[in-house]
N, C-alpha and C positions, 0 to 999 in steps of 0.2 A: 564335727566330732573327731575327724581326723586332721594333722597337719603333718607337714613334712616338710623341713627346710632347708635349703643347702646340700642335697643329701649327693656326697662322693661316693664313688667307689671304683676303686682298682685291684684287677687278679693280676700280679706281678706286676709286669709294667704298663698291662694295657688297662688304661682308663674304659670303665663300662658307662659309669655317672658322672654327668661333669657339671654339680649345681642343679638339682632337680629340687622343686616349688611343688606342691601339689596339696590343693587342702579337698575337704568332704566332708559333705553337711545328711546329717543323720535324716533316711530315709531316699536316699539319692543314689543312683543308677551312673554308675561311668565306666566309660571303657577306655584300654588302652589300647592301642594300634601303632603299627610301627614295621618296619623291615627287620627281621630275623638280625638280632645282635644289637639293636637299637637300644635293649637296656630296659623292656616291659618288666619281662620277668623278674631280674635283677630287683626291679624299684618295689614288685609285688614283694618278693622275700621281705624286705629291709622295712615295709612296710608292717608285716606281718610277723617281722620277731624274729624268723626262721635263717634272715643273714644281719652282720652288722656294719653299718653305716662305716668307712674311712671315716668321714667328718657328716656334721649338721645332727639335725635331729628330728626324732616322730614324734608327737604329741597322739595319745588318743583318748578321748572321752578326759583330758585336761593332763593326762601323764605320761611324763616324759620317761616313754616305756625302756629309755636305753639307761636309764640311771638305775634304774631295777637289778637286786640282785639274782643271777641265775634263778635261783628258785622260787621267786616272786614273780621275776619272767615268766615262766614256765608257765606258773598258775594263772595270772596275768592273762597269756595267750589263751587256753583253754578256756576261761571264763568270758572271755571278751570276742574272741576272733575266731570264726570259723572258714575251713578252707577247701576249695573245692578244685583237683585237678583234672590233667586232660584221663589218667588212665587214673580209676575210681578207688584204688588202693584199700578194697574192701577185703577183710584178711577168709581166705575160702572157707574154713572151720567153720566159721559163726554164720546163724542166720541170716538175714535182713533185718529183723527186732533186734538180734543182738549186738550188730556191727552197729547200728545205731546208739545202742547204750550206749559202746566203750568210753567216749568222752564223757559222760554225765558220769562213770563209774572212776575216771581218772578222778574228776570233780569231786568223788565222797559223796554223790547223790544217793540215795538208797534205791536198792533193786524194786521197788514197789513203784519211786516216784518215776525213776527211769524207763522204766517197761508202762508205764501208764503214757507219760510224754513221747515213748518213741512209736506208741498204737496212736497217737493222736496225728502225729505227723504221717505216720503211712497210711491213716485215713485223710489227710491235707494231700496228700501226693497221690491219692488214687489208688494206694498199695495195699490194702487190709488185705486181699488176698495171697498176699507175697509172704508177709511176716515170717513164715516159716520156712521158706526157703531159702537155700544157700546160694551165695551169689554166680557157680557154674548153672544153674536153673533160672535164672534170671538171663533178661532179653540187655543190649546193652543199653537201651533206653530206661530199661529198671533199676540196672548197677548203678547210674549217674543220679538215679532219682534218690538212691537208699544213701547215697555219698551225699546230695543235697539236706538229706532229714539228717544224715549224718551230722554236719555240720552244724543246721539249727538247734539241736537236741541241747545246748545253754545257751539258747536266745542271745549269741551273737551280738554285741556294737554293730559288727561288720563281716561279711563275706566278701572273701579275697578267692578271687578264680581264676586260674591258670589254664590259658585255653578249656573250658567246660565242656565243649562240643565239640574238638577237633579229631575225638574220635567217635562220633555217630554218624549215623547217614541223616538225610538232608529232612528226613520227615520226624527221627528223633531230637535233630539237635533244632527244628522252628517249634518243638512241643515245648522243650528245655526251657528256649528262651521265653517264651509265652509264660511260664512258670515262675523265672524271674520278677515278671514284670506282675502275674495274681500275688505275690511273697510279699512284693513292697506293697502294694494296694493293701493284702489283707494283715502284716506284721510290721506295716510302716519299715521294714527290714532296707539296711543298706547296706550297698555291692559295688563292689571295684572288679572289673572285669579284664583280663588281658584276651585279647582275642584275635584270628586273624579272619575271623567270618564277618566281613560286611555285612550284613542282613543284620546281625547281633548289634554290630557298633552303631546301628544306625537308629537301634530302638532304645537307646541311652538315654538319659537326661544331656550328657555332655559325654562329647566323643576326644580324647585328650591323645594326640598324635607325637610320637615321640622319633627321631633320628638321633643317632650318633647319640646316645647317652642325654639331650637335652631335649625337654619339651617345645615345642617348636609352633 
């Protein structure tokens, strides 16, 4: 459901990507691992809309998402890809239910259908008690959870995560991943992972090891 060919890329003169290959088959679990400048990240954006390609191309769900005008892009992204980082980027104002909408509400979802989907997920995550609180009242193992439903909240092609767990401790970030692995069993949901937690990369379908800008 995803492919990615050829994919360059360089910030001035220094090459990050040098010919990265990488496909993903719907309902599958991958991570990416690599030394710090290896070019995870980089390959995560480019995959996710969020940077563009030097050269090659991404295929996702059959379209060749860089041919897209900006604003098909855009909607594209929102519709199809959800994304999950290491610090949970949940805006402090809005609840937990509400930080969960914003995406369905960017979508044109209606306030009814959205606030119904984002009670279903924080009853899926454990959360019904949280809903109305703001994310300083939330544990950091709740922030990552409400950015998780975040993300689901338009059922997703795919979940792109950027280190997920690089800022929990060791008992939040093995609940996290345990979570990953209930998502795909119960939403057949698939995930590209960059991460630098062994334990995480090890509970993959396929663990994809990257140096120097090449998959290796």
């Amino acid at each position: 459901m995803l492919v990615a060919k050829g994919i360059h890329k360089s910030y001035g003169k220094i090459p990050i990507l040098k010919g990265v290959d990488i496909h993903v088959s719907t309902g599958e679990i991958i991570t990416i691992v690599g030394a710090s400048g290896a070019g995870k990240s980089t390959l995560l954006h480019i995959m996710g809309t969020l940077d563009k390609p030097d050269a090659g191309m991404v295929l996702i769900n059959g379209t060749a998402v860089y041919d897209l005008s900006p604003k098909k892009l855009s909607a594209f992204r929102n519709q199809y890809i959800g994304f999950i980082f290491q610090f949970h980027h949940l805006l402090p104002e809005f609840t937990a239910l509400e930080n969960i909408c914003i995406p369905a509400f960017i979508a044109k979802r209606s306030k009814k259908e959205a606030t119904n989907n984002a009670t279903e997920l924080l009853e899926l995550l454990g959360l019904s008690h949280r809903a109305s609180h703001k994310p300083t009242e939330l544990s950091g193992g709740e922030q990552q959870r409400v950015a998780v439903a975040r993300a689901l909240i338009n059922s997703p092609s795919i979940i792109l995560a950027d280190e997920p767990s690089g800022n929990l401790d060791s008992s939040n970030a093995e609940s996290l991943h345990h979570l990953f692995l209930d998502l795909r069993t119960q939403l057949n949901q698939t995930f590209v992972i960059v991460t630098h937690n062994e334990d995480l990369a090890d509970m993959a379908d396929r663990k994809i090891i990257m140096k120097d800008g090449r998959i290796v």
